[in-house]
C-alpha positions in Angstrom: 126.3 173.5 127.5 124.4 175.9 125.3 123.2 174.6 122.1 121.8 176.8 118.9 119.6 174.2 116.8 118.2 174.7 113.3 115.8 172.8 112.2 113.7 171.7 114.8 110.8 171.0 113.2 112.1 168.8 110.8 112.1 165.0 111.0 116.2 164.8 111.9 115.8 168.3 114.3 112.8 166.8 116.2 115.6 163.8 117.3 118.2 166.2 118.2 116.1 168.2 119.7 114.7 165.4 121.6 118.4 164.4 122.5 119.4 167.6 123.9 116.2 168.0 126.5 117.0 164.9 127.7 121.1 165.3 128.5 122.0 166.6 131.6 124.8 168.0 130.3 122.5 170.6 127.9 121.4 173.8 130.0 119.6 175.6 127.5 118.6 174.7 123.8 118.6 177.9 121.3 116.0 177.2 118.5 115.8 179.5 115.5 112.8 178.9 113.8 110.4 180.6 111.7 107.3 179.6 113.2 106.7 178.2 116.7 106.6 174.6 117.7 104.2 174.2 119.2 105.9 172.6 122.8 107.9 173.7 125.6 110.7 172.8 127.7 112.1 174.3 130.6 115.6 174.3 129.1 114.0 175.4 125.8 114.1 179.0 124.1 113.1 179.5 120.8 113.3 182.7 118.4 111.2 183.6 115.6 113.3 184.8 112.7 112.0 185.3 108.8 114.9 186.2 106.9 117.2 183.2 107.3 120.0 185.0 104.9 120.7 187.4 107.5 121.1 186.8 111.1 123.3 188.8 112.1 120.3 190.9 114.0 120.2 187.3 116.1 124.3 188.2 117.1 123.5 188.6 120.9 121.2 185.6 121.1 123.5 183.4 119.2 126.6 184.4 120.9 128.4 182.2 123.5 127.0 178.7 122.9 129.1 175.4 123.1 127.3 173.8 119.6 125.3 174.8 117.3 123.4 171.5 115.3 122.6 172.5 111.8 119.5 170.6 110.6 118.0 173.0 108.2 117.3 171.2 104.7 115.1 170.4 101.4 115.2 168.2 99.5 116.4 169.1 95.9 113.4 167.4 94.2 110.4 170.4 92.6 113.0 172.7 93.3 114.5 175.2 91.3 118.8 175.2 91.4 118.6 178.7 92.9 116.5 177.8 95.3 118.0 174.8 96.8 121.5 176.6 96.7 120.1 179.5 98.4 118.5 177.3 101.0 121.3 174.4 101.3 124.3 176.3 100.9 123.3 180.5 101.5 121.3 179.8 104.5 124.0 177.7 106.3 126.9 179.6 105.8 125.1 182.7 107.5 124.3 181.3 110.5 127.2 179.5 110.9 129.4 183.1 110.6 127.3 184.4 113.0 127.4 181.7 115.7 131.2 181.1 115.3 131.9 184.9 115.4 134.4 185.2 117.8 134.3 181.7 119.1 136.6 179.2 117.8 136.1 176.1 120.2 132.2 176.3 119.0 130.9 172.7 117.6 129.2 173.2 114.1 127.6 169.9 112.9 126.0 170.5 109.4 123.6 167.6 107.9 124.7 166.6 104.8 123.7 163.4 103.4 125.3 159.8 101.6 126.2 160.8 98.3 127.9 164.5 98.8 129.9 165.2 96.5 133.0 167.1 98.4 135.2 167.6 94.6 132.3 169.9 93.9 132.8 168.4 90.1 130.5 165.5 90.2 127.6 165.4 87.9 124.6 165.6 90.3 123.9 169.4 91.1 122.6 168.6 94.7 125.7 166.7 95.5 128.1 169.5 94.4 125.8 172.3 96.4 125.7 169.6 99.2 129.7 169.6 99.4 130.6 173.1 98.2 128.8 173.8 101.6 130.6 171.2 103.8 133.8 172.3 102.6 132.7 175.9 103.3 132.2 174.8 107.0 134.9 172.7 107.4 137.6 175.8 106.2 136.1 178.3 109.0 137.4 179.2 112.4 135.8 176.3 114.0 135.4 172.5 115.1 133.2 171.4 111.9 131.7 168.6 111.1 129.2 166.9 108.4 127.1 164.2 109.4 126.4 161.9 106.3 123.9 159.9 107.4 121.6 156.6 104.9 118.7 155.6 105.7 117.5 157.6 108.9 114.6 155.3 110.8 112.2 158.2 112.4 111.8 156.9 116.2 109.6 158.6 119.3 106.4 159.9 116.5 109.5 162.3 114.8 107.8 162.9 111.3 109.1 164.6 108.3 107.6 168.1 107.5 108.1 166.8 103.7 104.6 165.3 102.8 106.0 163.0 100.1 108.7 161.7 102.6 106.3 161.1 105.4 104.3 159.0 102.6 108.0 157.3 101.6 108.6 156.8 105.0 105.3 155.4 105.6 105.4 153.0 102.5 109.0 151.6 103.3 108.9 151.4 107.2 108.5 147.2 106.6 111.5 147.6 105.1 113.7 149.0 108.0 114.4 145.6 109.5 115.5 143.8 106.6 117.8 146.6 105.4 119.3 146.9 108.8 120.2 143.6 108.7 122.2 143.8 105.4 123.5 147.2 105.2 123.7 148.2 108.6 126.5 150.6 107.8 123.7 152.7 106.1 121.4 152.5 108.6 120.8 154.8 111.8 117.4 156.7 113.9 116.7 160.3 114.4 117.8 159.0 118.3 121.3 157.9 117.6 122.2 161.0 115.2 120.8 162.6 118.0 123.4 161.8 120.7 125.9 161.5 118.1 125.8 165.2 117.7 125.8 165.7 121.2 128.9 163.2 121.6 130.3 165.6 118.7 131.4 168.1 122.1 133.9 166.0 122.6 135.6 165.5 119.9 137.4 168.7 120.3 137.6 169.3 116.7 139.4 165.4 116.3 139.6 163.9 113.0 137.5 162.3 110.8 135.1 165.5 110.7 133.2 163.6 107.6 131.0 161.1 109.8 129.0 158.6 107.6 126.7 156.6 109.0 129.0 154.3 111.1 130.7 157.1 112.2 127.4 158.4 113.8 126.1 155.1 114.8 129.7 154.4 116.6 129.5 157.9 118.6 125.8 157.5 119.4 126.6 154.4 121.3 
């Protein structure tokens, strides 16, 4: 299986990224990336691209893969609204045109987030750009699907590239246990969104294609 991954470098990309090395199933992971990071793997190829509105110069690379794992983000927070809608919602649709170009049976799995807002009315603006984009996926010529996962535990030294959410993370990590306990519904790991994208193959396109974190927790097991 060929997988295209966005996204790497980030705390939720470094899991996946870590998932796919270690399935046999995976013989060759595709990362687009901006710069390099810094490690290699035998079943590892990464390309360098700058101008993540356009990829259709990547067409031949990004052709012919089984799944492409989309987990390019920002949070919305010291952003400007053209900004995070260019990256959240811009960004994403061009790469997912190019890699499902031509190939229907391609898995797309885009990270959303709790709280997207799929009526596109609602009155948080990162919630309507959040779903605007999930519905954007889900009505192409494709098997789509969102991952909305809570609270995401960072597991195997996966860090954020955020500052102020390694420092959340950091500050809150006590807290991981005791919310697990009570809200485990909410609750998943870098490793288990991980496999659940990679269990996302065989879905075949099967319904629900909104996975919240149960969802993922129930096909990472």
């Amino acid at each position: 299986m060929k997988v295209i991954l966005f996204g790497a470098s980030g705390m939720v990309g470094q899991g996946v990224l870590r998932a796919c090395l270690e399935d046999p199933g995976v013989t060759e992971v595709l990362a687009v990336v901006r710069r390099p990071l810094g490690r290699t793997a035998p079943k590892l190829r990464e390309i360098l691209h700058s101008d993540f509105t356009d990829l259709t110069p990547l067409a031949d690379d990004l052709a012919g893969a089984d799944a492409c794992f989309y987990c390019l983000g920002v949070s919305a927070a010291g952003r400007s609204a053209a900004s995070y809608e260019t990256i959240t919602y811009t960004y994403t649709l061009a790469a997912a045109h190019v890699v499902a170009a031509g190939n229907p049976d391609l898995t797309f799995v885009y990270v959303s987030g709790e709280g997207t807002d799929s009526t596109e009315r609602g009155r948080s603006a990162w919630a309507r750009v959040k779903g605007r984009t999930e519905n954007a996926l889900l009505a192409m010529d494709m098997l789509a699907y969102a991952f909305r996962p809570g609270w995401i535990q960072p597991l195997h030294g996966e860090t954020s590239s955020t500052r102020w959410y390694r420092v959340m993370y950091r500050l809150t990590s006590w807290l991981y246990p005791v919310v697990r306990r009570v809200v485990p519904r909410y609750v998943t790991s870098t490793e288990q969104v991980g496999r659940a994208m990679l269990a996302t193959t065989r879905l075949h396109g099967a319904e629900p294609r909104v996975l919240r974190t149960a969802d993922i927790n129930r096909l990472a097991a």
